[in-house]
Structure formats: structure tokens, C-alpha cells
N, C-alpha and C positions, 0 to 999 in steps of 0.2 A: 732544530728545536723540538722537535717529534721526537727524536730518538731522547734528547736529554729529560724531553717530562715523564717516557715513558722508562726508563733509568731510575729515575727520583723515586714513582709512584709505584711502580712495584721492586726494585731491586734494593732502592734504598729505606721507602717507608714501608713496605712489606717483608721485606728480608727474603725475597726465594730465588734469588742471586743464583745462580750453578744448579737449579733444580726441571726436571721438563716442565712443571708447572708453571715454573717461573719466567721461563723460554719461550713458550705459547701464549702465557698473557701479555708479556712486553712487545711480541710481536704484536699481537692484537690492540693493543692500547695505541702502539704507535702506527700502523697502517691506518686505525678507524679514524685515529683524530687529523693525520694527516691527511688520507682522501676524502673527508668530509670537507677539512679548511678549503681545499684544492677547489672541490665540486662547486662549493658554494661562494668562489671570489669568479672563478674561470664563468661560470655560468653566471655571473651578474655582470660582469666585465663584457662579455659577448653579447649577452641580453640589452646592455647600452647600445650597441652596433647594430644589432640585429632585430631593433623593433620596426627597422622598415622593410623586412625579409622575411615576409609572411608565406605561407605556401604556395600561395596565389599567384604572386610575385616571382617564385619559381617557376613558377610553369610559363609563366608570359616572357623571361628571361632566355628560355630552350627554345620557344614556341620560332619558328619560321627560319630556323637556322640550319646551316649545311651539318650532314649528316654526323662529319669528322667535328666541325665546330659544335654542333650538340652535344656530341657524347663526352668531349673534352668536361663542357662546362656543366652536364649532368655527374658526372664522376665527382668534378671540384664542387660542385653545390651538396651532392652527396655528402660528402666529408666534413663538411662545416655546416651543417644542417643536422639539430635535435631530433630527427623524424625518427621514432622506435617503428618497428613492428605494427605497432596498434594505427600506426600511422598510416600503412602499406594500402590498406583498402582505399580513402580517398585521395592520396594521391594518386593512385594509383588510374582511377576513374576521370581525374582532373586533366591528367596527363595523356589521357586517350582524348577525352573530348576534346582538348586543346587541338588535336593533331598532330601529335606527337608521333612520329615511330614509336613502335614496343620495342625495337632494340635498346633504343637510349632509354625507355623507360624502365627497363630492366636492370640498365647499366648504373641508374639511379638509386633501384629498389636495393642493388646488392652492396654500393658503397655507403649509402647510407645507413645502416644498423652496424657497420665493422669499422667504421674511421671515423670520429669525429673529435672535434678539441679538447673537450672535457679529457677524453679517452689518451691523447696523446700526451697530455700537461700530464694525469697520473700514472700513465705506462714511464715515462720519461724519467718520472722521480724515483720509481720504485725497481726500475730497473736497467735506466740509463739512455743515451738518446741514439746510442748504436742499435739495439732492440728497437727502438720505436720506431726509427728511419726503414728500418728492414719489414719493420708489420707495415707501417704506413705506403711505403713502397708499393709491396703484394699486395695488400688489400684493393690498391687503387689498380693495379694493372690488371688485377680478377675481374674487376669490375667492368674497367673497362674495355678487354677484352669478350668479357662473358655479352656486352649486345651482341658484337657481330655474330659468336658460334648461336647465341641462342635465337635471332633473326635467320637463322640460315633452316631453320627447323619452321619457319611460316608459323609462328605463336599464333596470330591474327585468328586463327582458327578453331583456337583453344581457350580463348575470351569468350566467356559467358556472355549470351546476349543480348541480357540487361544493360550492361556495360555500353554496350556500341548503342544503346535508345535512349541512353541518358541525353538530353539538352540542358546545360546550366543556363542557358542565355545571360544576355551580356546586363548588369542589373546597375546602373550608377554608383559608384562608391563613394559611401560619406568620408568626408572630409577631414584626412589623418591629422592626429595632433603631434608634430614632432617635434613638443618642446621636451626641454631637461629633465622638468616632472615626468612626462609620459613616460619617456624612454627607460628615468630611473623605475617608476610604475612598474613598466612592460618586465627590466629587466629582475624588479622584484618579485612579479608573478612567476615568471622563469626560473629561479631559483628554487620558490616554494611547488612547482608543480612537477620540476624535473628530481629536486631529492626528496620530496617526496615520494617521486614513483619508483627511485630506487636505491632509496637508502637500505631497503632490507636484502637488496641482493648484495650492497654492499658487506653488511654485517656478516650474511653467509658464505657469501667470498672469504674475507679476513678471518673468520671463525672457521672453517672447515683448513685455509692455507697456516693458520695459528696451529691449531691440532696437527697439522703434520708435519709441522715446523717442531713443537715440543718431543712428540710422540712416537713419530714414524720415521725408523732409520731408516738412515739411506741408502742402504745398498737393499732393503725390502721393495722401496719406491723404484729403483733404478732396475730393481731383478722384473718388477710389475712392466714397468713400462719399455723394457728390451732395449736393444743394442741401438735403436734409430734405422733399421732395415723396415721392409716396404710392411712387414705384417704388424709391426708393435707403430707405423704411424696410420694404416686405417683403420685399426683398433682404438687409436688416440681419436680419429674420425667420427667413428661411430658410439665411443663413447660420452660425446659431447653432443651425439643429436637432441635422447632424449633429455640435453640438462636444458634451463633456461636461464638466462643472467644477459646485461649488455655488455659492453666494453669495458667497462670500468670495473661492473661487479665479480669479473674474472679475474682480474691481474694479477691480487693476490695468491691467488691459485698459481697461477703461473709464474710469479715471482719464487715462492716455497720450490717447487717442480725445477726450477732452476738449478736453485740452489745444492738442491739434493742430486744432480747429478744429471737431468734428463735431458737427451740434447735438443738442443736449439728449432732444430724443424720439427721434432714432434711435438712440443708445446706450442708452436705458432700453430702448426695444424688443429691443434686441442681447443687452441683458444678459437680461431677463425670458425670452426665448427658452433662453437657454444653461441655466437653472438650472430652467424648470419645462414645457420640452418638447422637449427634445433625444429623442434617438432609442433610448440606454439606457434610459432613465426608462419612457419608450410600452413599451419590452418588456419589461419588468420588469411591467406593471403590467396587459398581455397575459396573462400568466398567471392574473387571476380576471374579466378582462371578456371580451365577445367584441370581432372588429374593429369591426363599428358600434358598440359605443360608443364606444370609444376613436376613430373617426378623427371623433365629435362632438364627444370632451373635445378632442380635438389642434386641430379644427376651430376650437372656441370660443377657446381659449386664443391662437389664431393670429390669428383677429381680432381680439380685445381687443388683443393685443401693438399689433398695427398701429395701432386706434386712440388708444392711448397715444401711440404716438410722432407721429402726426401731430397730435393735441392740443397737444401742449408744444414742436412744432416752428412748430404758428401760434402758440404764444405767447411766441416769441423774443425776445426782448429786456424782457419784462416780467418775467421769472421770474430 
């Protein structure tokens, strides 16, 4: 129904049918209206569910579990948990004083900003569920892998030692409301606070993947982004550190870069970069670590990217 309003309003009541102008906005009309319907049922839909999944509630969920049993259920809570970036500092703090291992904390910190539902419901539509299963897949196996190598590096040491003097102490919690109101409430505030925060990466996503959808041939984009060998995917790496956007606010991008020719592991590496090691996120997240650990989380996260994309880039054509 996206494609056909966006058909109607510029092809049919505009007239610019067979023109790049006309190519770039029809793209545009139909991703913005599409991933906005998407953001805003998926997030009210979850927000019903998820008004008794507070972050609190995370952390008491990991808290006293075996090593292998936490990270499992850190990785999946990752995944289905709205926690951005901005988010990373208190939990971050919650999940230390809890008594958490820093492995599974980490394991946490890297699945959540790269997998979540929103992100899978508009990767899915825009580009199909073979792609999603395959991002979905790596994200979580980065994830979860990245506690053990990056526990094996003694973090504990590299925590700021503010961090380890914090006491929340235990404070009685008033008494949840979980009727049908609330939860609609909860999952209305949810709606208005998450597209809000990123409806405008959305618009720059669809507006930048619209223009090089109308504008930019493809064998320009395809000559840009090389054959899929190991230099044109940590170049895809390194040029998504300094961008900043979530899940969702990329796809577009990545949807266009498809199309246009670019193979499969280097756009997954392009994207994974933008959403869970761009250069905001590290400073954000500078604030409860010291640099060495962080330039080991940045470290590890950079190679895995890489070898994701050269993974699925030898395996062209079967996937």
C-alpha cells in the first residue's frame, strides 16, 4: 500500500514517472511513510508487553545466573530491549553494582544498539527476511561471543573508579500499575519518545538512500565500494565509524547499496559499523570505562565487522 500511494502521489498526480526526480521521491515518499507506520505500531505493540520490562528488571533477571546462562539471556534481552547509546552509561553502572560480570555486561552493551524489533520488522520489509535472519544471526553471535574475548583482557581494570563506589541500595518499589490503561500509557509514551528520538535519522537515512537511488549510477557506487575483498570491506568499516544513526535509521541506505550492486558482506559490515561503533556511542560510553578498554571493545567490534563482511562476501551467490 506504500508502494501504491507513493505511485499515485508522485507518478500519477505529479507526472515525473521515468525521470531521476521522480525515482528519488517515490523512493522517499514510500520508505518515510512506510517506516514511520512500521516504528509507530511495532513500538506500541511491544510497549503493551514491555511496560513490565523496565531496566531494573533487566538487570535482576541476569543478576545470580551461571556465566553461560547470563550471557545467553544478556544477548536476548539485548535484542528486544529499546536501550540506545544514551542508554549505555546507566546501565552500564546498574549492571556492575548488581554483580554482574563485565563480560555479560558487554555482551549486553554490544547487542543492544545492533538488534532490536523495531529494527528487524523494517529491515524485513525493506529488504526481505533472508537479510534480516543473516544480520540478526551475526549481530547476536558478536555479541555474544565478544564477552568471553573481551573478559579475557581483565576489563575490571579499565572501569573507572567511580563506577565500582557507586551503592544504589535496595529502596522499596512503589506499587506497579498493570492495568490496560497503564500499559496502553506506557506503550504510548514509548511510541512518542522513541520516534521521536529518531524520526530525523530516519528522514536522513530515506533522503540520502532516495538521492542515490534517483542520482547515482551504479556502476559509480559499485566502482566506490570495490569488488567485496578485504580493503573495500574495512574501508565500508571505517567509513560508518564517524556516521551516527540506529538500526532502523540505516536500512534505507543499505536497502539503495543493495540494489545498486554492492555485495552483501560489505553492507552488513557498513551497517553493523554505523549502529554499534560509530564515534558518539565510544563517547558516551568513555564516560564509565577508561581508553583501554574501550579502544579493545572498538578493537573487537572492528574486526568482527570485517570478518562478517568478508564471510558473506565469499559466499556470493549462494546466500
Amino acid at each position: 500500500m506504500f508502494e501504491l500511494f507513493a505511485d499515485w502521489l508522485i507518478y500519477s498526480l505529479a507526472g515525473l514517472q521515468g525521470t531521476p526526480h521522480g525515482d528519488a521521491l517515490h523512493f522517499f515518499v514510500m520508505d518515510v511513510t512506510k517506516i514511520l507506520f512500521l516504528l509507530t505500531l511495532v513500538i506500541y505493540l511491544m510497549g503493551l508487553l514491555r511496560a513490565l520490562l523496565k531496566p531494573e528488571k533487566v538487570r535482576e533477571f541476569i543478576r545470580n545466573r551461571s556465566n553461560i546462562s547470563a550471557r545467553f539471556m544478556a544477548v536476548g534481552l539485548g535484542a528486544v530491549t529499546p536501550f540506545c547509546s544514551c542508554s549505555s552509561v546507566p546501565l552500564f553502572i546498574g549492571f556492575v553494582e548488581a554483580g554482574i560480570p563485565l563480560g555479560v555486561t558487554l555482551s549486553f552493551l554490544i547487542a543492544s544498539p545492533m538488534v532490536n524489533e523495531v529494527a528487524v520488522v523494517v529491515l524485513a520489509s525493506v529488504i526481505g527476511w533472508q537479510m534480516t535472519v543473516i544480520y540478526v544471526t551475526t549481530g547476536l553471535s558478536i555479541a555474544f561471543i565478544g564477552g568471553f574475548v573481551l573478559e579475557r583482557f581483565k576489563p575490571e581494570r579499565w572501569v573507572e573508579e567511580y563506577v565500582w563506589k557507586i551503592h544504589m541500595g535496595k529502596v522499596r518499589a512503589a506499587a506497579e500499575d498493570n492495568s490496560l490503561k497503564a500499559r496502553h500509557e506506557y506503550a504510548m509514551s514509548q511510541v512518542r519518545e522513541i520516534v521521536g528520538r529518531i524520526w530525523k535519522f530516519v528522514l536522513i537515512g530515506v533522503g540520502v538512500g532516495s538521492l542515490m537511488h534517483g542520482y547515482v549510477p551504479k556502476d559509480l557506487i559499485v566502482s566506490i565500494a570495490g569488488d567485496g575483498g578485504l580493503l573495500s570491506v574495512i574501508s565500508a568499516v571505517l567509513i560508518g565509524i564517524p556516521l551516527y544513526s540506529d538500526a532502523v535509521g540505516i536500512i534505507p541506505v543499505a536497502e539503495v547499496l543493495l540494489q545498486k550492486g554492492v555485495p552483501l558482506g560489505t553492507v552488513l559490515a557498513f551497517m553493523m559499523a554505523v549502529v554499534a561503533l560509530s564515534a558518539p556511542e565510544m563517547l558516551i560510553l568513555r564516560k564509565v570505562v577508561k581508553w583501554p578498554l574501550l579502544g579493545v571493545f572498538a578493537g573487537y567490534l572492528a574486526f568482527a565487522f570485517v570478518g562478517v563482511g568478508m564471510l558473506f562476501n565469499s559466499l556470493r551467490g549462494l546466500i
